[in-house]
C-alpha positions in Angstrom: 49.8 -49.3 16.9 48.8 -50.3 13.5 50.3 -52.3 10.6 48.9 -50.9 7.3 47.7 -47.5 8.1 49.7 -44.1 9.4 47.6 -42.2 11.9 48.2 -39.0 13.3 45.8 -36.1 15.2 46.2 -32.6 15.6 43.9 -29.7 15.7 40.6 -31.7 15.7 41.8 -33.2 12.6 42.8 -37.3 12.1 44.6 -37.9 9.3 44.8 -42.0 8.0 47.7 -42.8 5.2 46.8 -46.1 3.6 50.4 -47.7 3.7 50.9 -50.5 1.7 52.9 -48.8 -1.1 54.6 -51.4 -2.2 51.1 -52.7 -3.7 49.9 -49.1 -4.2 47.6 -49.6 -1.3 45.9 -52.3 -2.7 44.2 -53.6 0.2 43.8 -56.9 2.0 41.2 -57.6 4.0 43.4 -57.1 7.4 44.0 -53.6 6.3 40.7 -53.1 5.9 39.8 -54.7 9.1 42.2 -51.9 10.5 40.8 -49.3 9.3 37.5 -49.8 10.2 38.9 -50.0 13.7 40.9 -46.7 13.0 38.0 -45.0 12.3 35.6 -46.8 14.8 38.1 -44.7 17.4 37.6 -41.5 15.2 33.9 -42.0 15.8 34.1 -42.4 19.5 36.7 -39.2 19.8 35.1 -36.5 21.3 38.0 -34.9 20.3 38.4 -35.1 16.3 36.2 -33.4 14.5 37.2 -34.4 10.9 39.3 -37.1 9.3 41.4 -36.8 6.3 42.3 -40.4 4.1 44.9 -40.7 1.1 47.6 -42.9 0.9 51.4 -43.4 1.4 53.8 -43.7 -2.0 52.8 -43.3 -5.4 48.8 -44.5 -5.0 45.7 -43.8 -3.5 44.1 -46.7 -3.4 44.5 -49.6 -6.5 41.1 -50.9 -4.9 41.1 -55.3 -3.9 44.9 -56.7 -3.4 43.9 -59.4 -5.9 47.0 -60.8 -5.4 46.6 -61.5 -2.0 43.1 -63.2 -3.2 44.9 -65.0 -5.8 47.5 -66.2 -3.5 44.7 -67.7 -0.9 45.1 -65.5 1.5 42.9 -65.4 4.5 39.3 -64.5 4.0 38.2 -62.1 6.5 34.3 -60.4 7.4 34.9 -57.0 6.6 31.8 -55.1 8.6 32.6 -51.7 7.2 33.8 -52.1 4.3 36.5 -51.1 2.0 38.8 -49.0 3.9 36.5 -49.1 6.8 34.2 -46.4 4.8 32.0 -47.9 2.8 29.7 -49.5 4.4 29.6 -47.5 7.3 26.4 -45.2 6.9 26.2 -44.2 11.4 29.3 -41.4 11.0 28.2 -37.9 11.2 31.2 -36.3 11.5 32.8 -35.3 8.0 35.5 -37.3 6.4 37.7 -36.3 3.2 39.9 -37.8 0.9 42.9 -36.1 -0.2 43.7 -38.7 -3.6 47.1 -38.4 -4.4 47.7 -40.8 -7.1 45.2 -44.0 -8.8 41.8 -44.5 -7.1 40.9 -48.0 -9.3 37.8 -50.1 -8.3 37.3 -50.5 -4.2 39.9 -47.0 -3.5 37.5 -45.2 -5.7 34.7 -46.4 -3.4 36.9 -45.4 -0.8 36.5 -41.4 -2.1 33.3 -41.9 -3.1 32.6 -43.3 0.4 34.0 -39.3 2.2 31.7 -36.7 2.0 34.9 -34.3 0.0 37.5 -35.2 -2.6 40.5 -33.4 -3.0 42.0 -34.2 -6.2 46.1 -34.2 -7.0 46.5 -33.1 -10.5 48.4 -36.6 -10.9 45.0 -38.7 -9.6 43.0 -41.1 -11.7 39.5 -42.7 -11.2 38.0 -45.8 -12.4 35.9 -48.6 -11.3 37.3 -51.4 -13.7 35.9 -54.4 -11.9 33.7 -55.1 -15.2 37.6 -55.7 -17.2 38.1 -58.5 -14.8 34.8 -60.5 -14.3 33.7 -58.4 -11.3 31.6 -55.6 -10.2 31.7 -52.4 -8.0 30.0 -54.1 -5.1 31.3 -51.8 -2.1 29.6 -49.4 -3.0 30.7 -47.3 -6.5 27.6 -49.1 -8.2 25.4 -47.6 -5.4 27.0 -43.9 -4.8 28.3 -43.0 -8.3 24.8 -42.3 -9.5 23.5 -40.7 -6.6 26.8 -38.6 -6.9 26.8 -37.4 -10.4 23.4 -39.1 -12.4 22.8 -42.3 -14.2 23.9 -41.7 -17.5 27.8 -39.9 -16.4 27.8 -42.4 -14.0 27.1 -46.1 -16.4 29.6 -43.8 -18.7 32.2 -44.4 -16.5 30.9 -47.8 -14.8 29.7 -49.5 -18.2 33.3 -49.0 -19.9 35.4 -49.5 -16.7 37.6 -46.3 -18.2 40.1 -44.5 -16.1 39.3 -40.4 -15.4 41.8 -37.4 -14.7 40.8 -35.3 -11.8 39.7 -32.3 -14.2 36.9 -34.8 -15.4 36.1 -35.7 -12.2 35.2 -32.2 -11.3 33.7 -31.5 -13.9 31.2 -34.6 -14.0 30.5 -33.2 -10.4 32.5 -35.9 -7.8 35.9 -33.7 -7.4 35.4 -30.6 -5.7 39.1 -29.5 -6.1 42.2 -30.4 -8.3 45.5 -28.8 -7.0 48.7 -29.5 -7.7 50.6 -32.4 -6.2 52.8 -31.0 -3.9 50.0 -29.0 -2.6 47.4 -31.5 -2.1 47.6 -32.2 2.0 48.0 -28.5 1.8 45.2 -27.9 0.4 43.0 -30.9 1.8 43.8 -29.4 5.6 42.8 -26.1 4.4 39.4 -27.4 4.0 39.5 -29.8 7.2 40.8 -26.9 9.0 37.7 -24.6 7.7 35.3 -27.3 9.0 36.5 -26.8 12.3 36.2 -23.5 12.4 32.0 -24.2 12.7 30.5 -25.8 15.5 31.2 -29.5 15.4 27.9 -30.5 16.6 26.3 -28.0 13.4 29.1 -30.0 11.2 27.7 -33.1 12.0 23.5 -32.1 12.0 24.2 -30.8 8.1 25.8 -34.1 7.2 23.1 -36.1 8.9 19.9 -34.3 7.9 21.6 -33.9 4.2 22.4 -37.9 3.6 18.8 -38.5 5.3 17.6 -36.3 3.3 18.4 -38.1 0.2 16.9 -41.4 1.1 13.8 -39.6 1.8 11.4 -39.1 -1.6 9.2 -36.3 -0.5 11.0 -33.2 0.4 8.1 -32.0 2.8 8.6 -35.2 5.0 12.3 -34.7 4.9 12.2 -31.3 6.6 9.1 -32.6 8.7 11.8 -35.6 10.3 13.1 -35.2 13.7 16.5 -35.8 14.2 18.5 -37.0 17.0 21.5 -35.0 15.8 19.5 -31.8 15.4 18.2 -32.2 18.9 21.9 -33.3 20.1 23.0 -29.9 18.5 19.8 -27.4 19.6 20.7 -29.3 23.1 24.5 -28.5 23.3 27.0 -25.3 24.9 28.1 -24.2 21.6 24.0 -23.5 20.5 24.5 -21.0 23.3 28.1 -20.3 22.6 27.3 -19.0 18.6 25.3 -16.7 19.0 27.1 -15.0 22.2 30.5 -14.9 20.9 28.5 -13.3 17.9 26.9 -10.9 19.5 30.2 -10.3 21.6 32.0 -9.9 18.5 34.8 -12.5 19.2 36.0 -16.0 17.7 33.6 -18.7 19.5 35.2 -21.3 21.7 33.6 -24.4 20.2 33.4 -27.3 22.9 31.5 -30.0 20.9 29.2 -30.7 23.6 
C-alpha cells in the first residue's frame, strides 16, 4: 500500500501517479521516501520492464512542498532523491515521464531524471529555485546541460522562466507533445514499443549509452566491458532473437 503514490502493473509496464493533488504534487520528503521504495521494487521486478511517472489532478510535479518546509515539518534523508529518481544513477531499465500539467523546480528534475518525456500540450517547465533564494540541487543544474548544452540550458536556469512543451522539444529535452487527453495514450504507446525489444537489449543501450557519457574518449568507451552487455550476450533471449528471426515469428522475450 502506499500513501502518496498510485501504482499499477500490466504488460511489463509500472505506471507511478504522484498523488498529492491537492498541492499539485508538491512533494514532502515522505512521498519522496515512497517513491524511492516504489521504484526500489521496480528495480528488483523481474517482471516490469519499463516504468511510466506523471501525476494525479491538475500537476505534474510543482517540485519541494515548501509549505510543508515552512510549516517544520519532518526532515527526512532522502537517498534517491526527488521522486526517488534523481539520484538514483544503478537503474538500467527505462523509465518515462508522461508530464501532464507544471513540472517547476524538483518535478522538472523529476523528467529530467527519466530517460523519455512525454509532453501534454497543457505542460510547463521551469527550474525557478533562483526566484526564491535556492538552487536546482537534485539534479536540473547537473542534467539540463548535458541534456540540451550550456548556453539553452543557463537560458532557462539563469532566468528561472517557465517553458511550453513546444519549446521543450524544440531546445531538445521533449521528445513528444500530444494533446492532453491523449498523453497516457501516447506515453504507453512508447512503453509498450520498448517492450516489444528484448528487455535485457533495453537495459545494455541505456547502460553503455549513460556510461558512455561520463567517459571522455570515445575509443575507451566502446573499449569498456560491461556487466550488462555480458548479462545480455549471456541470456535466452540472445538466442531467442535471432531464432524467432530466422523462424520468421514474434520472439518470446523471457528477460533472462
Amino acid at each position: 500500500m502506499t500513501e502518496f503514490c498510485l501504482v499499477e502493473k500490466e504488460n511489463h509496464i509500472m505506471t507511478v501517479r504522484m498523488n498529492r493533488p491537492d498541492r499539485l504534487n508538491a512533494l514532502h520528503p515522505p512521498a519522496n521516501v515512497e517513491l524511492g521504495e516504489v521504484f526500489d521494487d521496480f528495480a528488483a521486478d523481474d517482471d516490469m520492464w519499463v516504468a511510466v511517472i506523471t501525476g494525479e489532478g491538475r500537476g505534474f510535479s510543482a517540485g519541494n512542498d515548501l509549505r510543508y518546509q515552512a510549516e517544520g515539518g519532518e526532515r527526512i534523508a532522502i537517498p534517491m532523491g526527488f521522486g526517488g529518481l534523481t539520484s538514483r544513477f544503478d537503474l538500467t531499465k527505462p523509465v518515462i515521464a508522461a508530464v501532464n500539467g507544471v513540472a517547476m523546480g524538483g518535478g522538472f528534475e523529476i523528467a529530467l531524471a527519466c530517460d523519455l518525456i512525454i509532453a501534454s500540450e497543457k505542460a510547463r517547465f521551469a527550474l525557478p529555485e533562483p526566484k526564491v533564494g535556492l538552487a536546482a540541487l537534485a539534479g536540473g543544474l547537473n542534467r539540463l546541460p548535458r541534456q540540451i548544452g550550456s548556453k539553452r540550458a543557463l537560458g532557462m536556469i539563469l532566468t528561472g522562466r517557465h517553458v511550453s512543451p513546444e519549446e521543450g522539444k524544440e531546445l531538445g529535452f521533449v521528445n513528444e507533445v500530444v494533446p492532453h487527453d491523449d498523453l497516457m495514450t501516447a506515453t504507453l504507446r512508447w512503453a509498450q514499443q520498448i517492450t516489444e525489444c528484448a528487455p535485457l537489449s533495453i537495459r545494455a543501450s541505456k547502460d553503455v549509452v549513460y556510461r558512455s557519457l561520463d567517459t571522455p574518449s570515445l575509443e575507451d568507451s566502446m573499449k569498456t566491458r560491461y556487466s550488462s552487455v555480458a548479462d545480455m550476450v549471456g541470456s535466452e533471449d540472445f538466442v531467442e532473437g535471432p531464432k524467432a528471426f530466422a523462424e520468421k515469428r514474434k520472439p518470446n522475450w523471457r528477460g533472462k
